[in-house]
N, C-alpha and C positions, 0 to 999 in steps of 0.2 A: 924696768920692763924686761920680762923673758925673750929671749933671743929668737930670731924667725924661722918659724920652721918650715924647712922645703923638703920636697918628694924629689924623687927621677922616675917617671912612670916609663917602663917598657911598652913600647907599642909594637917590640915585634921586628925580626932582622937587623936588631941592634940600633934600630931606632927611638930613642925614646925624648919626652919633653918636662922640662921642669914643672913644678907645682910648688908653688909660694903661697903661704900663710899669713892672710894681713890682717888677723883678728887676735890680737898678744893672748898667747897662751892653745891658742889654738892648732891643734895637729889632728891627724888620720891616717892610719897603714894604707901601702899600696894596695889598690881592689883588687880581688879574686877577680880572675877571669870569668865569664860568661858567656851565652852562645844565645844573642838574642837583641832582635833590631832592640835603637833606642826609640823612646815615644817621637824624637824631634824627624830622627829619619822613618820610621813608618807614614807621619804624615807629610812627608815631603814623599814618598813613592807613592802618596796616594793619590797628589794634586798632579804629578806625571802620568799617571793613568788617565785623570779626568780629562787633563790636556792632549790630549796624543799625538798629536798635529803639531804641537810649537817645537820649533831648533832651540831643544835646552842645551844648557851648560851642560857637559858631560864631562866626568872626574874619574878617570882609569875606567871608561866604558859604562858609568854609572850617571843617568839624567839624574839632576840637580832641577829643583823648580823655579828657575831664575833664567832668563832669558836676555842675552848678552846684545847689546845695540851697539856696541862701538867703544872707541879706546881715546879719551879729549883731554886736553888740560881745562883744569878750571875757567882761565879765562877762554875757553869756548865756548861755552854755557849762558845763557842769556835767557831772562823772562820776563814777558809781558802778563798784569796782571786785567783784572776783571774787574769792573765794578761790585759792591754791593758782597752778600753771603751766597755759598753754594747753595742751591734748593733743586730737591729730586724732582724727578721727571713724573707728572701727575697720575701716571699708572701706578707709581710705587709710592707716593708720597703721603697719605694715609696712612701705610703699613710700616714706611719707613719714621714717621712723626710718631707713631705709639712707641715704640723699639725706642726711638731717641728719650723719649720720658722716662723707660724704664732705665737707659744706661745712665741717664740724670741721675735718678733716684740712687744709681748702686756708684756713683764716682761719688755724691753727696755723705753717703754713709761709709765709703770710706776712706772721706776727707781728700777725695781726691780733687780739680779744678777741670772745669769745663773750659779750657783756653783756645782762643784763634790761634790754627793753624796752616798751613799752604796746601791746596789743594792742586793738583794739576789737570786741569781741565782737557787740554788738547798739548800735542806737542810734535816738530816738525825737525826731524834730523837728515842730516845733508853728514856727508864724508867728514866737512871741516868742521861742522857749525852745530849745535842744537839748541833751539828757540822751543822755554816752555811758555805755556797759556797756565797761568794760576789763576788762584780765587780765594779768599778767608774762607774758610771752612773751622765748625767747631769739632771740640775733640770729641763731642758723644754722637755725632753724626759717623765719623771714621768708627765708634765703637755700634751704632746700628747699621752701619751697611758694610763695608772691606770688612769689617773684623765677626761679621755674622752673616755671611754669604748662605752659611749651609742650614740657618736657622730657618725653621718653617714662616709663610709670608698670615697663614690664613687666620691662625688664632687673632692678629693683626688687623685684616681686612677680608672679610668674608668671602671676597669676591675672587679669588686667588685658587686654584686647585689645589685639592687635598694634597700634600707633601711640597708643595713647588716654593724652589727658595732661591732668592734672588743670584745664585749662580748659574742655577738654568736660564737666566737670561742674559750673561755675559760669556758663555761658554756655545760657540758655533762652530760646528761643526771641527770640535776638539781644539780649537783655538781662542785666544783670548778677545777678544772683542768688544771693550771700552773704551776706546781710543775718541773723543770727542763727544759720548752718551753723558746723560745725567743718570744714571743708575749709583754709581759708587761714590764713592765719597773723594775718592785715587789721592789720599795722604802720601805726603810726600814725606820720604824718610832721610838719613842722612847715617851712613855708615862709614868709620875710618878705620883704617889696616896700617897699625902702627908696624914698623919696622925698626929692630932698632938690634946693635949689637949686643953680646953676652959679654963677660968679662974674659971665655975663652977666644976671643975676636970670630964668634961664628955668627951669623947671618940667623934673625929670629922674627918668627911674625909673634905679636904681644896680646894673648887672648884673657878675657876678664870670665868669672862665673857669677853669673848674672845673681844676687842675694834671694829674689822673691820665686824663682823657679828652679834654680841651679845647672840652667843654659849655659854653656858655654860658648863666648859670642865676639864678636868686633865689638870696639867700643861704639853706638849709634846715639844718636841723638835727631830727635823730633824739631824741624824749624816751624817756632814761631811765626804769627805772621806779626811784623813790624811796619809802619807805617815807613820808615827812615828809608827804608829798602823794597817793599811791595804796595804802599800806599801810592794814589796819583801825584803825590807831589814831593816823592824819594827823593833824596838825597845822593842814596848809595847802591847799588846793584847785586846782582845774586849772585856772582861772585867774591863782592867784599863780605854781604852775609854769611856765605857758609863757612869765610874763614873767621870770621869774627866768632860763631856756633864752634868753630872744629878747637878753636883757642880758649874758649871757655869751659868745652866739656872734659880737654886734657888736663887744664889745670884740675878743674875739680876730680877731676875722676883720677889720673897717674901721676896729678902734682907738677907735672911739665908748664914750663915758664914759654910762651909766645918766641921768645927769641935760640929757645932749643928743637922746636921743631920745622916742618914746612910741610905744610899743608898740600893738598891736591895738584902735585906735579904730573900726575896721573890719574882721571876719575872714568872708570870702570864703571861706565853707562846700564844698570842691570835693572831690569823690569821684573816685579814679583808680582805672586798671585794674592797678596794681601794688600801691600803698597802698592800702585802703581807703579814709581820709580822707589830705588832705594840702590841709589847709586854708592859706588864703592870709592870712598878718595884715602890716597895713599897719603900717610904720614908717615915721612923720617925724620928720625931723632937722632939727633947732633950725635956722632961717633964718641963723645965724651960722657955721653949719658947712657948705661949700661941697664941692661932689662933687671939685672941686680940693684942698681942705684933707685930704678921708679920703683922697684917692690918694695923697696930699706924705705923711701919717700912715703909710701902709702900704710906700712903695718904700723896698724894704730891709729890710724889719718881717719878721722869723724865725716870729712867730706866724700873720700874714694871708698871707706866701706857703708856709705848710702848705698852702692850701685853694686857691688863687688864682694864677696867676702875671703877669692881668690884670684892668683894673676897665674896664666901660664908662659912661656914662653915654649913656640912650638919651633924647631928649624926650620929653616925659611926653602925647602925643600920639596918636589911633586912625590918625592917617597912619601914622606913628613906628612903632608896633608893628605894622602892617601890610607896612610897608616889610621890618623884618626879619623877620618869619615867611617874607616870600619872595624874601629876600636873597641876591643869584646872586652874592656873593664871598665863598661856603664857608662862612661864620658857622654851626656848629651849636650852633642852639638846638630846645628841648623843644616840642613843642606845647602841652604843657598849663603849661610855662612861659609862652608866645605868651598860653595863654586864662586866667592870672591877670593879666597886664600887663593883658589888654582889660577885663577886669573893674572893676578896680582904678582904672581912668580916671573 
């Protein structure tokens, strides 16, 4: 196997971040510079407009579409679930059941699965504590309502005004407004901010480029919903699950063994305008295991280039993450990726 090839991309004041090649034989020159938003940050400055009214994350003076609740360790987090499946609120429920058939039809053709996932229904945070309300919820529900907000309601159900799309009615008076409605689907997400040293001992946060859009992103994963852990007669709790989720997606995805990392010693409570929650949990990686050694792990690795076809390592720095939020050589990254990096420092 040909040897791995890596970038050092300049971002600017001497700052710049590795890029790592995990498909054998694969390479690319550093990009030309350019002078022009990416798609990921034009539509994050959009959902800031619409919102106007919410305390966003702010990244060197720049809203972020992600909305910061508070700073817990895992084991603060706790959730009661719901009986039964999510079902919309019967003003939207006609326009929302047609929408769910068509995202049937298009996950069906491309082979994709309609799986129970965790919905958060309502949810009540205190200084120390945050108690969510779940529910199963399926995944072509989360793709008819959160993931098709701005999609027109009337083609669906006649009864609807010409353009009106189910954000117009989660958006009051420039703030977010679903906190306990049945409007949205409010899938719950699951994002981790690896951390892990270089082989020059500097301090790096570990970003992956997503294979099917070429996002630049935390590593996330979607929780299941499992009866062991949200069914009436659990087992286990939402915080054995999510490290149980966070141990499963490193091994697949950076090749990391359970006993090299540690999961949510810090989870970055962050509310989006897509997921409900899509809280931020910090993972550090054992000082023996080097952002060098999980790229060497993964080039070639059948399971981590499912997800990835590149690893970055950015310095674990508010220069660093500033630099790439407004990175003029193409890099698309998320904004409220941008505004857990800044957090998370």
């Amino acid at each position: 196997m040909v040897d791995q090839y890596v970038n050092e991309i300049p971002l600017g004041n001497g700052v710049s971040m590795k890029e790592f090649f995990l498909v054998p034989g694969d390479s690319a020159p550093i990009p030309m510079e350019i002078d022009a938003p990416t798609e990921e940050n034009r539509e994050g400055d959009r959902l800031v407009k619409i919102y106007h009214a919410e305390e966003f994350v702010k990244v060197n003076g720049r809203k972020t579409p992600a909305i910061f609740e508070g700073s817990y360790k895992l084991s603060d987090i706790t959730m009661d679930t719901l009986e039964g499946t999510f079902e919309p609120d019967a003003r939207f429920k006609k326009a929302i059941n047609a929408r769910r058939e068509k995202a049937l039809e298009a996950l069906v053709k491309s082979g994709g699965h309609d799986g129970k996932n965790v919905s958060v229904r309502d949810w009540h945070i205190s200084e120390e504590k945050v108690k969510l309300i779940g529910q199963a919820i399926y995944y072509s529900q989360f793709r008819a309502t959160d993931n098709a907000q701005d999609e027109p309601l009337k083609p669906y159900d006649e009864s609807f005004p010409e353009g009106a799309a189910l954000r117009d009615y989660v958006v009051v008076n420039g703030k977010e407004s679903r906190k306990g409605t049945d409007i949205l689907s409010n899938l719950l997400g699951a994002a981790f901010i690896v951390k892990s040293k270089g082989q020059d001992e500097q301090d790096y946060f570990l970003l992956g480029r997503i294979r099917r859009n070429k996002v630049l992103s935390v590593i996330g994963g979607t929780p299941m919903w499992e009866e062991d852990y949200f069914g009436p007669e659990r087992t286990g709790d939402f915080a054995q699950y999510m490290k149980k989720l966070g141990q499963e997606e490193h091994h697949e995805e950076l090749s990391l063994n359970p006993d090299e990392i540690e999961i949510g010693n810090k989870v970055l409570l962050v509310r989006t305008l897509l997921r409900v929650f899509d809280p931020f949990y910090t993972v550090d990686v054992d000082s023996a295991v080097t952002i060098e050694n999980i790229a060497a792990r993964c080039y070639g690795n059948e399971e981590a280039l499912k997800e990835h076809d590149r690893f970055y390592a950015l310095p674990r720095t508010a220069e660093a993450v500033q630099k790439l939020m407004n990175n003029t050589r193409g890099y698309n990254v998320g904004l409220g990726t941008i505004a857990g990096l800044s957090l998370a420092l």
